[in-house]
GUZAPA-747012 format. One record per residue (C-alpha): residue number from 1; chain; z, x, y. Coordinates in steps of 0.02 Angstrom, whole numbers, plus 50000, padded with zeros to 5 digits. Layout:
% GUZAPA-747012
(torke NUM A (Z X Y))
...
***
This chain:
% GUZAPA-747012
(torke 1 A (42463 42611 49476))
(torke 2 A (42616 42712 49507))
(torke 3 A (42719 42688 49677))
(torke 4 A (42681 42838 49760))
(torke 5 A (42497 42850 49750))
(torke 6 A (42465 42664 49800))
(torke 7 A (42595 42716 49959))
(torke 8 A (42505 42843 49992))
(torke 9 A (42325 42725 49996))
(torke 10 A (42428 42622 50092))
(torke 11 A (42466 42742 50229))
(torke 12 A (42289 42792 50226))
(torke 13 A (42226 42641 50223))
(torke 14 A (42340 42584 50392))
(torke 15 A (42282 42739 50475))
(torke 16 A (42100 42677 50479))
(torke 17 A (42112 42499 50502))
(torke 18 A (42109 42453 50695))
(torke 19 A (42052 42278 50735))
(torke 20 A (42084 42110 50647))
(torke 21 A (42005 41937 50702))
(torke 22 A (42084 41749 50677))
(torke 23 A (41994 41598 50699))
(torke 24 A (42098 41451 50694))
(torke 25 A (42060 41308 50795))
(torke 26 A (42209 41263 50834))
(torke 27 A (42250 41439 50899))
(torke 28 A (42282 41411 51078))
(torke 29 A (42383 41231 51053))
(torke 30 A (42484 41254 50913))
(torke 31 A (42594 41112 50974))
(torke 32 A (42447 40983 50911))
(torke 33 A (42423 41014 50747))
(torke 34 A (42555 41010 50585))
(torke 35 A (42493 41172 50506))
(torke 36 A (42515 41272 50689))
(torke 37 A (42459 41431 50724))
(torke 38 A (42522 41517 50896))
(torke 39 A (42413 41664 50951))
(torke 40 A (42554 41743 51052))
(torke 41 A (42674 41798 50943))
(torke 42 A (42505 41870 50820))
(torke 43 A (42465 41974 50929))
(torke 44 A (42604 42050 50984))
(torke 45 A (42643 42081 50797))
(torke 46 A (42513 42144 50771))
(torke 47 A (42519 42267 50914))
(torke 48 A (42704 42306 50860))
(torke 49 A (42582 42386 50684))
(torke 50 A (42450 42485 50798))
(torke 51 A (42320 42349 50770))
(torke 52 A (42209 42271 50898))
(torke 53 A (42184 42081 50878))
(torke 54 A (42104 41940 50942))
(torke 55 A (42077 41738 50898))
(torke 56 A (41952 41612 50913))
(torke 57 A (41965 41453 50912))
(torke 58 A (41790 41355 50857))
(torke 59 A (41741 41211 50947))
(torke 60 A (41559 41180 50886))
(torke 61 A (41445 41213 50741))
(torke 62 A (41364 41350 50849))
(torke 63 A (41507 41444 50870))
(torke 64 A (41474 41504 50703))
(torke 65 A (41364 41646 50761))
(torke 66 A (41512 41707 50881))
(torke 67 A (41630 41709 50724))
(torke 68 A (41507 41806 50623))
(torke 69 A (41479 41924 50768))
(torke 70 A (41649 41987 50814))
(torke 71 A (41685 41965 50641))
(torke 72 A (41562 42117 50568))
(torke 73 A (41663 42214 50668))
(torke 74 A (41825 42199 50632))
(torke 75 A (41913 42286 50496))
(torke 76 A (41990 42112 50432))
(torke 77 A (41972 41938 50474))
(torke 78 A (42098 41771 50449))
(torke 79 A (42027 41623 50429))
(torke 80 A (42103 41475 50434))
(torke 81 A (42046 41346 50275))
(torke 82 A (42041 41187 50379))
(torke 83 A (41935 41196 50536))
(torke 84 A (41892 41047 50639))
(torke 85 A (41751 41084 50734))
(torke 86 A (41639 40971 50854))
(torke 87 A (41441 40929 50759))
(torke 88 A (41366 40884 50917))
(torke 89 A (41173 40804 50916))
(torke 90 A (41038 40903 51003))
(torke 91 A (40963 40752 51051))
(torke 92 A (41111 40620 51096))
(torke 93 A (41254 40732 51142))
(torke 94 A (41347 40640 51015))
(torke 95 A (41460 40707 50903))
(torke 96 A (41415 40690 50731))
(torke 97 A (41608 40705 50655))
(torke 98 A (41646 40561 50759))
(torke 99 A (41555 40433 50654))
(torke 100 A (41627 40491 50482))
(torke 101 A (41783 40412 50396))
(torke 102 A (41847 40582 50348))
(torke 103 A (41827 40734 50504))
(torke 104 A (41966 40856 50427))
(torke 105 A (41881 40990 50353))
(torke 106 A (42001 40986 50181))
(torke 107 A (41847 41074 50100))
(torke 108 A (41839 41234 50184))
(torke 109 A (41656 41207 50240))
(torke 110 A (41667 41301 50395))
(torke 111 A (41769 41450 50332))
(torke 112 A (41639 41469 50195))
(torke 113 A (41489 41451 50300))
(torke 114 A (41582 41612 50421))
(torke 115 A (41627 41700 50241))
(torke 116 A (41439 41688 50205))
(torke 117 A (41373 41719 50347))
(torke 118 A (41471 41876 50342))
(torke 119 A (41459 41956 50173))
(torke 120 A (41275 41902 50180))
(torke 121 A (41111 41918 50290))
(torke 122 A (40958 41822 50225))
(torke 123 A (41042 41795 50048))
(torke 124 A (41050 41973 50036))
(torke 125 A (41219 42079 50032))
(torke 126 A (41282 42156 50165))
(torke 127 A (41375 42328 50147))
(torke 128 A (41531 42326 50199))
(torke 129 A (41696 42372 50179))
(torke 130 A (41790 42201 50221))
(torke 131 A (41959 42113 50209))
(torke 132 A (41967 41906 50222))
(torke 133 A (42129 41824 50225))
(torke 134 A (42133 41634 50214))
(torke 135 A (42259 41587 50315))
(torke 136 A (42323 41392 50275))
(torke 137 A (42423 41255 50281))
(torke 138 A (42370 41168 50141))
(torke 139 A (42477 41156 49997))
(torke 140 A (42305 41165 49854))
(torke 141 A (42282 41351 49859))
(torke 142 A (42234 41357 49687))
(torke 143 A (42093 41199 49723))
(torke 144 A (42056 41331 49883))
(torke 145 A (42027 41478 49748))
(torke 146 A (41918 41338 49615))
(torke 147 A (41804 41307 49784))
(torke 148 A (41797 41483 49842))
(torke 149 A (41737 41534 49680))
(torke 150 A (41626 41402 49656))
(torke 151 A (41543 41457 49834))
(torke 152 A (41523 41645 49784))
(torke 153 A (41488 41657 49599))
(torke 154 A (41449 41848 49623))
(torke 155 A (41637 41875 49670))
(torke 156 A (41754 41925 49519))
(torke 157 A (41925 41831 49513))
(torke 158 A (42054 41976 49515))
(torke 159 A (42198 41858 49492))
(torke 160 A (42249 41676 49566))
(torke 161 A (42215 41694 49725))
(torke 162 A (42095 41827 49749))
(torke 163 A (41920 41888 49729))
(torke 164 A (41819 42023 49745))
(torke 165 A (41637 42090 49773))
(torke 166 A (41601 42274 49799))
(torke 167 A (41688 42322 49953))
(torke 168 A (41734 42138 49998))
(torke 169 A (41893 42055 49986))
(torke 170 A (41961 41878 49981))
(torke 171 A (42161 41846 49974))
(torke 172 A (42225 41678 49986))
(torke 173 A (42371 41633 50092))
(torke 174 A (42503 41504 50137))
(torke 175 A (42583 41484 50327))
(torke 176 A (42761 41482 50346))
(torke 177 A (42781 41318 50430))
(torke 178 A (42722 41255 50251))
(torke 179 A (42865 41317 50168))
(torke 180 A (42947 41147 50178))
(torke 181 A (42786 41062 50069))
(torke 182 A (42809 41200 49939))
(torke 183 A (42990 41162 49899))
(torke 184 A (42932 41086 49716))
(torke 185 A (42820 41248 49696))
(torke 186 A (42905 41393 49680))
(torke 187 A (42776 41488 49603))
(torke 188 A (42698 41480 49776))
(torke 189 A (42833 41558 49869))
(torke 190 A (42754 41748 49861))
(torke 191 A (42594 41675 49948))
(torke 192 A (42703 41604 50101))
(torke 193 A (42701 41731 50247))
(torke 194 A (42744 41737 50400))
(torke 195 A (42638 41822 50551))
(torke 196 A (42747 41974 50516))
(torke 197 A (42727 41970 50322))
(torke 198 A (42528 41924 50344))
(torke 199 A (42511 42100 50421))
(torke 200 A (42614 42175 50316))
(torke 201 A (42498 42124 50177))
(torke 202 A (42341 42196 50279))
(torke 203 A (42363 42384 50212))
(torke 204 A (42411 42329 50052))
(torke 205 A (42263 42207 50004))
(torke 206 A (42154 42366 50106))
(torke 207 A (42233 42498 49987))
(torke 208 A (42201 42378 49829))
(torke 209 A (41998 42389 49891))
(torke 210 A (41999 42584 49941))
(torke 211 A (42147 42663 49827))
(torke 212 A (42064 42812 49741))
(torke 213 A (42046 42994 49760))
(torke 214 A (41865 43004 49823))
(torke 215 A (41881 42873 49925))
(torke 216 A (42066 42892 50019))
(torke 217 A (41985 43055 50061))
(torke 218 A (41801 42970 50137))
(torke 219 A (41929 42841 50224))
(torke 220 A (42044 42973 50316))
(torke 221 A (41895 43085 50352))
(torke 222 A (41808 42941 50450))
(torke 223 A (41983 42900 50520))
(torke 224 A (41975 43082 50585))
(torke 225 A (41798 43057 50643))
(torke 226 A (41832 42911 50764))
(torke 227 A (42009 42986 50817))
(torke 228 A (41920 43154 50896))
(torke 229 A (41762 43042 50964))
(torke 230 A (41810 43111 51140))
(torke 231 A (41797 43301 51082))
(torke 232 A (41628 43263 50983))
(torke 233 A (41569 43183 51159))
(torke 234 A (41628 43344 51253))
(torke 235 A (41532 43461 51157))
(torke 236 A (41383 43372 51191))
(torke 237 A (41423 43349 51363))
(torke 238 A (41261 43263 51481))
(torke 239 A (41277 43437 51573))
(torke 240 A (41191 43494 51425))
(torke 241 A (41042 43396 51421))
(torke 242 A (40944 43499 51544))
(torke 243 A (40953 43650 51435))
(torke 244 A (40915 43523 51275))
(torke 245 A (40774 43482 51364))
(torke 246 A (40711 43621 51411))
(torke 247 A (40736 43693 51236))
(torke 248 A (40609 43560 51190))
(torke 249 A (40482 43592 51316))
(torke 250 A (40470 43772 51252))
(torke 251 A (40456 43719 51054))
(torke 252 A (40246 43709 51003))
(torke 253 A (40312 43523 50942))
(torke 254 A (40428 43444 51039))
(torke 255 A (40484 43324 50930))
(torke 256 A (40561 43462 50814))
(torke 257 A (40703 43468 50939))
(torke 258 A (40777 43320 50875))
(torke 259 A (40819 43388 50692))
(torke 260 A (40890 43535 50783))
(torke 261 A (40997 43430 50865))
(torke 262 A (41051 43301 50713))
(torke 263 A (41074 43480 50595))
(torke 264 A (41218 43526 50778))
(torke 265 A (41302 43348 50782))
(torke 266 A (41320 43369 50572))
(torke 267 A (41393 43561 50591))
(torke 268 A (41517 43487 50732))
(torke 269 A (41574 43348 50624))
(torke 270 A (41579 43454 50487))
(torke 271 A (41697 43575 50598))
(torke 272 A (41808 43410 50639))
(torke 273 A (41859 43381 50470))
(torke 274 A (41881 43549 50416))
(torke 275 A (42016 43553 50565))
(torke 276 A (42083 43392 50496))
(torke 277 A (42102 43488 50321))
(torke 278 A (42043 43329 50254))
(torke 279 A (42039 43424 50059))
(torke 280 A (42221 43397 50055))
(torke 281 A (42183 43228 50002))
(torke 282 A (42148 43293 49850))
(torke 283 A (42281 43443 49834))
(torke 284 A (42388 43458 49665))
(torke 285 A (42512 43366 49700))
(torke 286 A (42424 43201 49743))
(torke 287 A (42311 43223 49616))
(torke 288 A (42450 43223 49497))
(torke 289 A (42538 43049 49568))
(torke 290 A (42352 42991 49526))
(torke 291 A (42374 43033 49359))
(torke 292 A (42527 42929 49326))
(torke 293 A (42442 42796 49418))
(torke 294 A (42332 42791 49273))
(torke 295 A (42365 42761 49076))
(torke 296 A (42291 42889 48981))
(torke 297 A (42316 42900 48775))
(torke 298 A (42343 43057 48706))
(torke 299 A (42217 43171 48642))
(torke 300 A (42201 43343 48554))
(torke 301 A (42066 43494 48601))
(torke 302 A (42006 43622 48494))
(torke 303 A (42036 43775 48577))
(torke 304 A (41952 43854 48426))
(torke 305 A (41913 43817 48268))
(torke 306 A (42076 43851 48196))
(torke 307 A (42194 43806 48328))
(torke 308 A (42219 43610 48436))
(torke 309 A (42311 43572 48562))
(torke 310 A (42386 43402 48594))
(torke 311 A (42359 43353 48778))
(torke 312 A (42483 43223 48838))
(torke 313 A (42553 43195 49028))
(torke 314 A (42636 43366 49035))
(torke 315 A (42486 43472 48979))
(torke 316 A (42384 43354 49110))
(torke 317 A (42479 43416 49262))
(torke 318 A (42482 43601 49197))
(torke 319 A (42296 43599 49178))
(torke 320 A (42287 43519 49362))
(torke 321 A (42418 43640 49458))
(torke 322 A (42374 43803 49375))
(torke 323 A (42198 43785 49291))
(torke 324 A (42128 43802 49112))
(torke 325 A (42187 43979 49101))
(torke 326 A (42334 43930 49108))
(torke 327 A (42351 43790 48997))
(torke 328 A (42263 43895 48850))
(torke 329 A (42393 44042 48872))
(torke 330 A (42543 43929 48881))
(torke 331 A (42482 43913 48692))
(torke 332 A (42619 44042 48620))
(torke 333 A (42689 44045 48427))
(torke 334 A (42874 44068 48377))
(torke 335 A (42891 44236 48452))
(torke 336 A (42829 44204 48634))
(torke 337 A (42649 44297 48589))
(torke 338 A (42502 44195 48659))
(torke 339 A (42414 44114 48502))
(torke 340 A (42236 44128 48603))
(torke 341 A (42137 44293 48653))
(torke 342 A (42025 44331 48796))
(torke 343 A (41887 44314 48693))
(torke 344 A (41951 44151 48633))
(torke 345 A (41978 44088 48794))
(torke 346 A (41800 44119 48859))
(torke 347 A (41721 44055 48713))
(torke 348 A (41822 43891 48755))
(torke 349 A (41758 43895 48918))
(torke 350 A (41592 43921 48876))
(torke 351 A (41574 43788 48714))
(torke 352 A (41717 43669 48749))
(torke 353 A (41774 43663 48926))
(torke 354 A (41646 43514 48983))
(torke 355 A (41668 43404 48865))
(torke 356 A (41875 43403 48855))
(torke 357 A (41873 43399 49022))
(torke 358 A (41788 43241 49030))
(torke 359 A (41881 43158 48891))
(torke 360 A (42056 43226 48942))
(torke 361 A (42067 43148 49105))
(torke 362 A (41962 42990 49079))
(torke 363 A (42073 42858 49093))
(torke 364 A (42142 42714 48953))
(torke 365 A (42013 42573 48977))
(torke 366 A (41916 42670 49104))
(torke 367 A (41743 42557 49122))
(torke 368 A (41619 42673 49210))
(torke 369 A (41551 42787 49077))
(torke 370 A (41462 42842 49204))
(torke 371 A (41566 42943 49322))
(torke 372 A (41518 43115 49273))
(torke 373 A (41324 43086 49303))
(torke 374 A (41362 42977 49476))
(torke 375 A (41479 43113 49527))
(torke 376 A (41350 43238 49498))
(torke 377 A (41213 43154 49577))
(torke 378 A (41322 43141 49733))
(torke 379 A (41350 43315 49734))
(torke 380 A (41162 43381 49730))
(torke 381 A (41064 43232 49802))
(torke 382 A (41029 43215 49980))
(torke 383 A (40963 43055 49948))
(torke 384 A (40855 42963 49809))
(torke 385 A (40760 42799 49775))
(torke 386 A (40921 42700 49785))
(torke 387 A (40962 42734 49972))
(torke 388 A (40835 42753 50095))
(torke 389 A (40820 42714 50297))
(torke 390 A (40634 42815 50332))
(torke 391 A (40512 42871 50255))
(torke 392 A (40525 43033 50144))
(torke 393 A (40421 43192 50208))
(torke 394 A (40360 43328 50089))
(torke 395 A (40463 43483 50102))
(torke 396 A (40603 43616 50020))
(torke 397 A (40698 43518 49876))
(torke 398 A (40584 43356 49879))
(torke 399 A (40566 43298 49679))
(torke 400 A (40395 43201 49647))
(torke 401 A (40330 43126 49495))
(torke 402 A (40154 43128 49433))
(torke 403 A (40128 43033 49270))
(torke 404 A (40278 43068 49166))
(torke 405 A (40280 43242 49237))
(torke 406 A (40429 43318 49385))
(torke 407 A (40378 43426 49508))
(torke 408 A (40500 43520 49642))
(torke 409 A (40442 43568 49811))
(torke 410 A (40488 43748 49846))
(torke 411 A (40392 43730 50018))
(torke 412 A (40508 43815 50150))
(torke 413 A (40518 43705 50296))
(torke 414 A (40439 43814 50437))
(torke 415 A (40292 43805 50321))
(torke 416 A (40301 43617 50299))
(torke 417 A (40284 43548 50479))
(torke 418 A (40169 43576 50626))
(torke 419 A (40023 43516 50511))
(torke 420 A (39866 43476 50620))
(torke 421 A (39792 43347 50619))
(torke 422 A (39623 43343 50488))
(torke 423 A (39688 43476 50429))
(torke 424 A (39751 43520 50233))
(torke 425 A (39903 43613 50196))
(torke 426 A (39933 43681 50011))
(torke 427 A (40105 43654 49955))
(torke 428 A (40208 43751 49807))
(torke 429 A (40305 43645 49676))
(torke 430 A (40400 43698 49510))
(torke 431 A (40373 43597 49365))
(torke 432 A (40517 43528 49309))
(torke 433 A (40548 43480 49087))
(torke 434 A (40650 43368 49035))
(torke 435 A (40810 43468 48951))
(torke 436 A (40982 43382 48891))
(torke 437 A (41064 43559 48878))
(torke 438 A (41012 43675 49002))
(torke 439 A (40968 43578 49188))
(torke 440 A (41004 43594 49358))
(torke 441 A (40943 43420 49417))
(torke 442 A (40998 43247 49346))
(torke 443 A (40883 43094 49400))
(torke 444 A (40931 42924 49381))
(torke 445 A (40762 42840 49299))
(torke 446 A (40778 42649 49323))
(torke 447 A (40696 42617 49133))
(torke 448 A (40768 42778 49038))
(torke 449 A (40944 42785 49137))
(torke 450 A (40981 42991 49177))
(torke 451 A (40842 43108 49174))
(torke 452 A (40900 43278 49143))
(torke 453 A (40784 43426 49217))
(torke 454 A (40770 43597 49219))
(torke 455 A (40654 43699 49347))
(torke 456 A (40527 43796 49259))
(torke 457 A (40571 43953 49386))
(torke 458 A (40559 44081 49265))
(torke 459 A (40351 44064 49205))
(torke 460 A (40282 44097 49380))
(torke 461 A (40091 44033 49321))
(torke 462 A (40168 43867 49294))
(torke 463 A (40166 43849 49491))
(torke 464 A (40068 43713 49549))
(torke 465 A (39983 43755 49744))
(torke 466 A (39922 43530 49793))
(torke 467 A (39844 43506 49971))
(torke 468 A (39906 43373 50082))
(torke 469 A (39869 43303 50244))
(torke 470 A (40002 43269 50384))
(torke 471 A (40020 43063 50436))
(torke 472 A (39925 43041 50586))
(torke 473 A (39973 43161 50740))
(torke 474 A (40162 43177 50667))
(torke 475 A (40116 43365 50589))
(torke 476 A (40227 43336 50426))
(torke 477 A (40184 43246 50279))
(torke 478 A (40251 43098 50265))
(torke 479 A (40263 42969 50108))
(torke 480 A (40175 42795 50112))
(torke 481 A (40300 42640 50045))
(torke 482 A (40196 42527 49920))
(torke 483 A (40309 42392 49825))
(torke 484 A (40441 42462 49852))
(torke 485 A (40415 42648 49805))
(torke 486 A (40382 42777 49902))
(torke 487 A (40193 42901 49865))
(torke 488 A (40126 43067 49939))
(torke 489 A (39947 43056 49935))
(torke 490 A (39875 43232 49907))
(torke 491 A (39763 43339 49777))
(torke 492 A (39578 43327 49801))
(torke 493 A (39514 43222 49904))
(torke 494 A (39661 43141 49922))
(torke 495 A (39680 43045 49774))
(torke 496 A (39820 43067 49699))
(torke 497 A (39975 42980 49714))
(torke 498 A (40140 43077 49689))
(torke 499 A (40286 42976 49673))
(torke 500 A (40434 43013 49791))
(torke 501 A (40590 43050 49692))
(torke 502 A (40732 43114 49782))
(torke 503 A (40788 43236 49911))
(torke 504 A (40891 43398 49855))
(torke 505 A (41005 43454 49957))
(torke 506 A (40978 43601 50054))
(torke 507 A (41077 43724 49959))
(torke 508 A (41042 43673 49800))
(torke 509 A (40862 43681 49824))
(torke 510 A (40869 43856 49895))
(torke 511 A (40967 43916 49759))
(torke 512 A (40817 43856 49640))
(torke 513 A (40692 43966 49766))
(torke 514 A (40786 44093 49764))
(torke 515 A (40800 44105 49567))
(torke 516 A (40615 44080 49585))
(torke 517 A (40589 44230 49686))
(torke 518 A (40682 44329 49612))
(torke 519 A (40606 44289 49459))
(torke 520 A (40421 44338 49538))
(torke 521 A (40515 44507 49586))
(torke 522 A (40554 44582 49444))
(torke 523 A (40472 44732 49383))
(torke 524 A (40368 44757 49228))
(torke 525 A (40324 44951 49166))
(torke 526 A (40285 45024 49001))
(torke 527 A (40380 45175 48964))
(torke 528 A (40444 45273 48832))
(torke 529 A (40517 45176 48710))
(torke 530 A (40649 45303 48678))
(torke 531 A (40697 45314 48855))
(torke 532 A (40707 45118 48842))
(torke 533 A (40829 45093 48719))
(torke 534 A (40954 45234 48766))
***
């Protein structure tokens, strides 16, 4: 990855990191132990690099729950390998360590318990974006990496000393004062650090976990998010809640205030990282140092059928600075005359465009042949079956399935709420055919992978009008989960189930009204056939 893209991930990456935890026991008497670690000078280096840190030093097996505490919150944590702690008996006082021939902890059982503990709740995965640093004075880090990875099988080995699972991290590292144990070792030497150099590192190993376009941009704009936390507050000032309240009392259903509100607090945060020009993230220029990050072979385009163009790194950054135009008229023969027409070039764009696009700038040994589908799906879903926190309700740009067949709600969403209760209300949908060449909604289908669909807007008898009943006294309808899937229950008499698919978002699904109406708008006359055809 080139130099000045992983900088700039680097710089991003040190913008948003704030707090970092160590737990050593020996933090706060370094002067006892032969692998010492003095708390002091930590953290004043690491408040010489803007970062906020703290130690703790374990004395007992319950102190585990502490660790793991503190620990989900910081943005990286430093472990030490070997830490002695007390295994006192519930029922004698005793402690437990004290009867065993060997007490040092040369196995790294209590730094794996806290790395499991934290990565993990209930032997299920917890999502995180997280940086762990062993910290040690042993001299076996690579018998440190055999029993890490032998701990967490799910974690991939990204080289000698470190592994990863999704946004988890684990680097392995050698103290200083070891340096003298490591003198037959020199292969070791880039894995001693002092405090200083351990910090350095923090960014780095950070950048190696977040470095991409996409996602530098999602990590400055939340850096920008918690920066201007004051001015969020101060909009929505307590000397507000009076009228907020009052706005509720005069609303039919009170509750509706709240979505009023949560729509506000998403328009303000919106506003925040417009003002933080957070798209510059992805501007030309850096877009470019992330193409010579990457290795990319060269390839050729047919602009038409008669003429190819070879694109290699210089026909990469023209097509990313100036456009497609551009690169297609840069296409000139001996005499300076472009080779391609207007005609030409809009042909290209309409037969060609997609797919060169996606093979041009797909990188050398690029593994998700995905991207294209995920990165539409991000762009159009609100949410779907994957991620949920509540249950779905029925309303504008919901997608349910019946049998094998789609159907989009075109239900506005002053028509969807305020349901009372015993009461039916009849809903619109769209059906929605499956279509590899001409769709407006992509579905990711756990058995058949992507589901391409296209709304069936234009044959206005194909609308379906289904009756459904709000949940209880909430006035909306509201899906029922049943293993592990989400149902409407509607139709006649209420019995039939209509899988929950995903949620459009808004403007996507009010584009597909629109089309609808529109559609239902037009005007159909006989006339003259003469007159017609002039």
């Amino acid at each position: 990855m080139s130099r000045e893209f992983m900088a700039m991930s680097e710089v991003i990456a040190q913008d948003f990191i704030q707090s970092i935890l160590f737990v050593d026991d020996k933090a706060y008497c370094p002067e006892q132990d032969d692998h010492p670690f003095d708390v002091n000078p930590i953290i004043r280096e690491s408040a010489s690099k803007g970062l906020m840190a703290t130690a703790f030093a374990p004395e007992h097996q319950d102190d585990l729950s502490m660790v793991v505490s503190i620990g989900r919150k910081a943005d990286v944590v430093v472990l030490d390998w070997r830490i002695d702690i007390k295994n006192i008996s519930p029922s004698t006082g005793v402690d437990l360590n004290e009867e065993e021939d060997d007490v040092a902890d040369f196995r790294g059982n209590f730094a794996i318990q806290i790395i499991k503990s934290l990565t993990a709740e209930n032997d299920v995965p917890v999502d995180q974006l997280k940086l762990i640093f062993i910290y040690t004075g042993e001299t076996n880090l690579n018998e440190i990496m055999t029993q890490l990875s032998e701990s967490f099988v799910c974690f991939k080995p990204l080289d000698a000393f470190t592994l990863s699972f999704g946004g988890v991290r684990i680097s392995i590292w050698a103290k200083e004062s070891a340096a003298p144990r490591f003198m037959h070792m020199p292969e070791m030497k880039p894995r001693l650090k002092s405090y200083s150099g351990l910090l350095d590192e923090v960014p780095i190993e950070y950048a190696k976990v977040s470095a991409g376009l996409l996602s530098n941009t999602c990590l400055n704009a939340l850096t920008q998010l918690r920066n201007n936390t004051y001015k969020l507050l101060a909009d929505f000032s307590p000397s507000l809640d009076p009228a907020f309240v009052a706005h509720r009392a005069m609303l039919p259903w009170p509750e509706d205030a709240g979505e009023l509100l949560k729509e506000t607090i998403c328009g303000q945060l919106n506003a925040i990282l417009t003002n933080a020009d957070i798209s510059q993230q992805v501007s030309s220029n850096i877009v470019c140092d992330w193409l010579s990050s990457q290795e990319f072979i060269d390839t050729e385009i047919k602009a038409t059928d008669k003429h190819k163009i070879n694109i290699d790194s210089n026909k990469r950054v023209l097509w990313q600075n100036k456009g497609y135009i551009a690169l297609l008229n840069s296409e000139v023969d001996n005499s300076g005359k472009a080779i391609l027409s207007e005609d030409d070039i809009k042909n290209f764009e309409r037969r060609r465009l997609k797919k060169y696009s996606c093979e041009s700038f797909r990188p050398h040994n690029f593994t998700n042949a995905d991207c294209d589908e995920e990165f539409s799906i991000l762009t159009h879903h609100k949410r779907n079956f994957l991620s949920t926190s509540q249950r779905p309700s029925l309303s504008l740009g919901v997608v349910v399935k019946k049998n094998e067949n789609y159907l989009l709600c075109i239900q506005q969403k002053c028509d969807s709420v305020r349901i009372a209760a015993g009461t039916h209300r009849k809903f619109l949908f769209l059906p929605m055919e499956k279509d590899g060449q001409n769709f407006d909604v992509l579905v990711k289908n756990e058995l058949q992978g992507y589901v391409p669909l296209s709304t069936c807007y234009k044959e206005c008898h194909a609308l379906e009008i289904i009756e459904f009943s709000p949940f209880e006294d909430t006035g909306i309808v509201q899906a029922q989960k049943e293993d592990d899937y989400y149902y409407f229950i509607g139709g006649p008499n209420d019995e039939i189930k209509f899988k929950w698919i995903l949620d459009l978002k808004e403007s996507h699904a009010q584009r597909i009204a629109n089309n609808f109406a529109a559609n239902l708008a037009r005007v159909g006359l006989d006339e003259s056939e003469w007159l017609r055809r002039n």
